[in-house]
N, C-alpha and C positions, 0 to 999 in steps of 0.2 A: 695402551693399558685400559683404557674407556671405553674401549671399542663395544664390549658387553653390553654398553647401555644402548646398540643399538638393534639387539635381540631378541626376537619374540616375547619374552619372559618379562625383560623390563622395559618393553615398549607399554606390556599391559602397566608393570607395575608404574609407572610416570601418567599414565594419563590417569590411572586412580590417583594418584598425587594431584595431579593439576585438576580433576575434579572434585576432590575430597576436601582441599583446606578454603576454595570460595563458599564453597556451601557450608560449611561449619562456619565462616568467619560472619558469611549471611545469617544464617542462625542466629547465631551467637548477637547481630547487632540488630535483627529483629525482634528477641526476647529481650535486647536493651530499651528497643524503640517500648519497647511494652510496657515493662517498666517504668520510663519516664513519663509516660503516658497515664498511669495509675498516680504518680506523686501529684502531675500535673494538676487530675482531677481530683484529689483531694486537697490540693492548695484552694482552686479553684474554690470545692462547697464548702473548705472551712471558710474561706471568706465572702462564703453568701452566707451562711447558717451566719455568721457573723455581723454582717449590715443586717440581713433580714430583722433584726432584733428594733432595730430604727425607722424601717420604712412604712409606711401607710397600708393598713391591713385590705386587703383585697378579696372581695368576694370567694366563696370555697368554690363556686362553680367554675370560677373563673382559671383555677392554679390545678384541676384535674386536666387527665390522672398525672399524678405524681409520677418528678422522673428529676433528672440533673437539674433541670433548670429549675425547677419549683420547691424541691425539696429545700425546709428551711424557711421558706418565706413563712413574712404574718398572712393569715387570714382572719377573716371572719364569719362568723354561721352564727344564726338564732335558731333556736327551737325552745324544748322544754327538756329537761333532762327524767330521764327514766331509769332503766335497770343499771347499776352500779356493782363494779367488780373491785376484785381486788388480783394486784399483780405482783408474787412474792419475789425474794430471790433476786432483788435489784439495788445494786449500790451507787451511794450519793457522798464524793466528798471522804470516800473510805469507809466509809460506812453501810452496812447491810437494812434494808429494808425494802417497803414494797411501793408501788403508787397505789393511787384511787383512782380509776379507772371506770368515769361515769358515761356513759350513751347520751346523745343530747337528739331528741327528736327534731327533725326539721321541716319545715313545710312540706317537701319535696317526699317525699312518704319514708325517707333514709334517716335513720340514725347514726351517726358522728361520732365515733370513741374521741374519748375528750379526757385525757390523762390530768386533773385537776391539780394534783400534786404527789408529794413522798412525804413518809413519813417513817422513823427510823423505830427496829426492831421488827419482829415475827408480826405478818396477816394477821391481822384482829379486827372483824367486822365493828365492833364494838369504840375502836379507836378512830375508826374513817368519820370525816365530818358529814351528814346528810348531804345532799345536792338543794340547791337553793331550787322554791315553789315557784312557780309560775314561768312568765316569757323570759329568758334570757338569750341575752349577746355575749356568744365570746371572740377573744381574740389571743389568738398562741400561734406559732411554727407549726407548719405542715409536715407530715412526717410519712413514710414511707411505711406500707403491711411490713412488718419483720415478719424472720425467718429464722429457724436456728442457725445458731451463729450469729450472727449479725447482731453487734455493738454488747455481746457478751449475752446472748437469747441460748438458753439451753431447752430442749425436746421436753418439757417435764411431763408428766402423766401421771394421775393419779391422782389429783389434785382436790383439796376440798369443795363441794359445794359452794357458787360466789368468788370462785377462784380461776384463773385463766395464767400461763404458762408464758403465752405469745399476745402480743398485741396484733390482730392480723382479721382480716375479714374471714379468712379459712379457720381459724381457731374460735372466732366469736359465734359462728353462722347457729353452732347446734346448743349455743348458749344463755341467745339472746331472741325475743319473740320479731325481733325487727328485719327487715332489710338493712344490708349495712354497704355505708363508701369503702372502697379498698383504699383506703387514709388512716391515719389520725390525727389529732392536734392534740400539742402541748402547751398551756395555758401559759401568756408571758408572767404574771404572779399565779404563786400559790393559792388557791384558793383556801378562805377559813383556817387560816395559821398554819398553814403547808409550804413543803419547800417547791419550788417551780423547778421541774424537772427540763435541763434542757435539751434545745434540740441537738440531732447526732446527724451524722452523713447517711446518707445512704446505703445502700450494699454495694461494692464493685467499687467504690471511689476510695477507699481509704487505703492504710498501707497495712496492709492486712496480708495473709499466709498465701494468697495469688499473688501478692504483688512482689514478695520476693522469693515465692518461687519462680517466677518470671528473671529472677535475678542470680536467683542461685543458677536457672537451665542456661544463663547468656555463660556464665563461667566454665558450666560443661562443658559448651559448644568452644569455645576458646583453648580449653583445655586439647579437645579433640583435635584440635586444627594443628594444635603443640604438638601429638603425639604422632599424628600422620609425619611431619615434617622429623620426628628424632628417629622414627621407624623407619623412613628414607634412607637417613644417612646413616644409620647404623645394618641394612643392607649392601648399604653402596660400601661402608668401609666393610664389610666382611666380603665382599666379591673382590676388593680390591689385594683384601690380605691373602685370599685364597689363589690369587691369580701369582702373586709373589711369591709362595712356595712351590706352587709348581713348577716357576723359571728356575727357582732354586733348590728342587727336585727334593723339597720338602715334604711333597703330601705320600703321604701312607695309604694303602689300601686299608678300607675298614676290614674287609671280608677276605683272607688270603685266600688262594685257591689249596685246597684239601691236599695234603700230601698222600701219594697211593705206593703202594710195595709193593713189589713183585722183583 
């Protein structure tokens, strides 16, 4: 009665089978491997952005450029502080407000975005505290250029005079008279009765709309591997029904042959 399965038709249709459900099952456990691989690294820098907050602040030259390993940690940098922005549209604690976002000159001819603190309600130059006069030292978490997207950063445009959107060397460049680090730091206090804004992961580590689409594609793939193997055997039982009627002189012609008169 099986003999069929040794005929042209499903000799193709078997070796698609037997090529069809490893590959889907590989898939499927290489978008898991991926997956776990994104959870991994945001365990991972939650628990550096976390010690980071205790360890011995370390030269900024020394933790460029920013990447897994660094993101997070304390540094330190002196300079003088300069042109001051404000960053709207940022919540702390549930609450909407913005940071202060001061440039800190540094020996090295670069300026340092230097997020001093937050402060809650609507951008109000009027409400940011000055930048303190002369030499300072600071010490905050190294933090990565954002991006839209990244840690709730939206595209904005259009923005007041004294106002920037993104915290990023590509959004500060045509804003500020300086060269700038592709960094910033976030001050471990507040500066001047502000809230210390803290630090976040990176881009790509956290469990964000990659990581479980990475999750959602491994259930695709699973799913595919289901429906090759039910499209099998619901072939195999229609060949098997079809071969039954015929012993048992069941099958009907679809198409009679035409009756003719004469």
């Amino acid at each position: 009665m099986y003999r069929f399965l040794l005929t042209p038709r499903w000799w193709g249709i078997n070796v698609f089978v037997l090529l069809a459900i490893p590959f889907c099952v590989f898939m499927g456990s290489w978008q898991l491997g991926r997956f776990e691989d994104r959870v991994q690294d945001h365990r991972a820098v939650t628990e550096q952005v976390a010690s980071g907050r205790h360890e011995a602040a370390r030269p900024l030259a020394a933790m460029l450029p920013v990447d897994k390993s660094t993101a997070g940690r304390r540094v330190g940098a002196s300079g003088r502080y300069g042109k001051q922005l404000l960053v709207p549209g940022r919540e702390l604690d549930g609450r909407s407000g913005f940071y202060v976002l001061t440039l800190l000159r540094t020996g090295s001819g670069k300026a340092l975005p230097v997020v001093r603190g937050w402060l809650p309600g609507t951008a109000d130059p009027a409400k940011a505290p000055a930048p303190p006069r002369g030499e300072v030292t600071v010490t905050g978490a190294l933090q990565a250029s954002e991006t839209p997207g990244s840690n709730g950063v939206g595209a904005q445009g259009g923005l007041p005079a004294g106002q920037t959107g993104m915290i990023s060397s590509a959004a500060l460049v045509n804003l500020v008279p300086y060269r700038l680090y592709d960094a910033w730091v976030t001050l471990d206090r507040g500066d001047a009765g502000m809230k210390a804004v803290p630090a976040s992961a990176p881009d790509g580590t956290g469990l964000d709309l990659k990581a479980f689409q990475n999750l959602g594609y491994t259930g695709e793939w699973f799913v595919f591997a289901g429906f090759v193997v039910f499209m099998w055997f619901r072939l195999l039982r229609r060949e098997v029904e079809a071969q039954r009627d015929a012993e048992l002189g069941l099958v009907t012609e679809e198409h009679p042959a035409p009756v003719t008169s004469g």
